[in-house]
C-alpha angles and dihedrals in degrees: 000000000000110000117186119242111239094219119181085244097052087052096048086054087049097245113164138136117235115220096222109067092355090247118174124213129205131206125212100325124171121213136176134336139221078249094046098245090119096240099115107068090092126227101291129097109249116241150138121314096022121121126186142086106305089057088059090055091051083046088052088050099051098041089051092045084041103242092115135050106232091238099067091056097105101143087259127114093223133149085285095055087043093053093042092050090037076055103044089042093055096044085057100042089240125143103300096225102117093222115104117241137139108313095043105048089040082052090052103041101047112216124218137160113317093037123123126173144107093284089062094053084049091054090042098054090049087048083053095053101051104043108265109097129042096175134111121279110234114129097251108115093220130167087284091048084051102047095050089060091046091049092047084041092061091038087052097047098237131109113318105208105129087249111117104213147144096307093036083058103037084057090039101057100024133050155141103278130175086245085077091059095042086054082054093047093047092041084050091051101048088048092058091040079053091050093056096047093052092053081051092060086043099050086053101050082057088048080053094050093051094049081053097043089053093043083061095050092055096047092050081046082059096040089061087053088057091050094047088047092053094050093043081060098043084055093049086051087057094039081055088049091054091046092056091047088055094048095057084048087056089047085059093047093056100052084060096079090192085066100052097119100051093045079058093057092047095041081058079043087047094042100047090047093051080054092052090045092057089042080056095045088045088059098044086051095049087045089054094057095045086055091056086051095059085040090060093037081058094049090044089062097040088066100044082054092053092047086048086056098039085055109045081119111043119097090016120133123208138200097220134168113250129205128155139237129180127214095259097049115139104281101013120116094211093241115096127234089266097046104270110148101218089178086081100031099049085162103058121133099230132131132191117238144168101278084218084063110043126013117242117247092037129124120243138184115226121203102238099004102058130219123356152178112239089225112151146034124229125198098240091032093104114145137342091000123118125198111199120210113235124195089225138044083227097043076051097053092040089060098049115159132337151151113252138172106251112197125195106215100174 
């Protein structure tokens, strides 16, 4: 991977690179001239949209190396110029940006002794940082000049010829570096940190299952009373059929007159079962209403179940990488996943999240930004990632990336 050194010369002319959209930015630079000294480019960074001479001599450069059809060479940075510079950048393992600054016009115009220009003060002062070149930066590529690229040629394993061109820039301001190492380390880490969250949200939908699978036990356990309860009633009906039975027999006893005292003892027996029957009706009714009392504590439970589920959420802090977006970045349509118009309402708290993490429509606490609405969804917003919405594209790049506390507060 090759990673950019940030020299101190590369930050006095602005150079950076900007997390969302990966856009470079260039201080004061200097490029070709009509004489082919590379003086003439101005002081601007070349990039789309701009029109003017120094464009025409970018356009002379990349037609003569054949990265651009002559007839596009009209003196204006348009899509043509970007693709012919995004090409040219990658053949030669520069920055892939498609504007023109430092790195790419002193790539294309190879600088060798005699040449003085604001390229070759650029290239000095990146010789200087990083311990090549302890001569005076002036522009002017001198023996010394000379000498320093040769040295960091021969450090760098290329050609070591004392011209400072596509392949000398591509090594100078790019490199294997143990950063590199350090970004794979840290990737390594957060997917394992994602691993075990993820065994964590596992492990408590388990938890979950298991408060279910024990809900419906309960309720089949419930299920069985009822039965009983059905079949206990269905005994006292027939108990009731064999009373009445009785009772007819009874009826018969007492038209035999001979029989009366004994018709007097079975109308007591009669009587003392009847009382035993409603003793038996009494408990099945008191039984009945036991058993709608478990039925509500069930659903009781049912329902607190389904709260614990419907809240796993809420309360959680995270630890989330933020970056920050505005409503007129490049490819937003300025309304939020759930309808907010943030082209009229350039001030709005709201932040875009992965819906599996936190829920839209919740408000969070961001460490830094305050409280906001979780309002909209982003492409590359997947887990535990949170994009801010700023007011400004400058307010956005200022804040860049970082690491906040993200709070879910409903």
């Amino acid at each position: 991977m090759l990673k950019l050194q940030a020299t101190k010369r590369l930050r006095n002319y602005g150079l950076s690179a900007v997390a969302a959209g990966f856009v470079f930015f260039a201080g004061p630079i200097a490029a070709d001239a009509s004489d082919g000294d590379g003086s003439d480019f101005g002081s601007e960074l070349l990039t789309d949209g701009i029109e003017n001479s120094h464009v025409e001599k970018l356009q002379d450069l990349l037609v003569t190396e054949g990265y651009l059809q002559e007839s596009d060479a009209n003196g204006v940075y348009d899509e043509a110029t970007t693709n012919a510079v995004t090409n040219y950048q990658e053949e030669q393992q520069l920055l892939v940006d498609g504007m023109a600054g430092v790195q790419t016009l002193g790539a294309l115009k190879v600088l060798g002794k005699g040449a003085e220009n604001e390229l070759v003060a650029d290239l000095q002062g990146t010789l200087q940082d990083t311990g090549y070149y302890n001569g005076s930066v002036d522009g002017y590529y001198d023996v010394d000049t000379h000498d320093s690229v040769k040295s960091f040629q021969s450090d760098a394993d290329i050609a070591v010829d004392g011209l400072a061109g596509p392949e000398t820039f591509g090594a100078l301001y790019y490199g294997i570096s143990e950063a590199t190492e350090e970004d794979d380390d840290a990737v390594e880490e957060e997917t394992e940190a994602t691993e075990e969250d993820d065994d964590a949200v596992e492990e408590e939908t388990e938890a979950t299952e298991e408060d279910d699978d024990a809900v419906e036990e309960e309720a089949e356990a419930t299920e069985e009373d009822d039965d009983a309860v059905e079949e206990e009633t269905e005994a006292t009906e027939e108990d009731d059929d064999a009373v009445e039975e009785e009772t007819e027999a009874t009826e018969e006893d007492e038209d035999a007159v001979e029989e009366a005292e004994a018709t007097e003892e079975d109308d007591d027996a009669v009587e003392e079962e009847a009382e035993a029957t409603e003793e038996d009706e009494d408990a099945v009714e008191e039984e009945a209403e036991a058993t709608e009392e478990d039925d509500d504590a069930v659903e009781e439970e049912a329902e607190a179940t389904e709260d614990d589920e419907g809240s796993d959420a809420e309360g959680e802090t995270y630890t989330m990488e933020a970056t920050a977006y505005t409503a007129d970045c490049e490819g937003c349509s300025g309304v939020t996943a759930e309808g907010t118009d943030l082209n009229n309402n350039r001030d709005a708290n709201v932040v875009a999240v992965d819906p599996e993490v936190i829920e839209l429509g919740s408000t969070v606490h961001v460490e830094g930004y305050g409280e906001a609405v979780a309002d909209d969804v982003g492409g590359d917003i997947n887990g535990e990632r949170i994009d801010l919405h700023m007011a400004t594209q400058e307010e956005a790049e200022q804040f860049g990336v970082q690491d906040v506390e993200v709070t879910v507060l409903d």
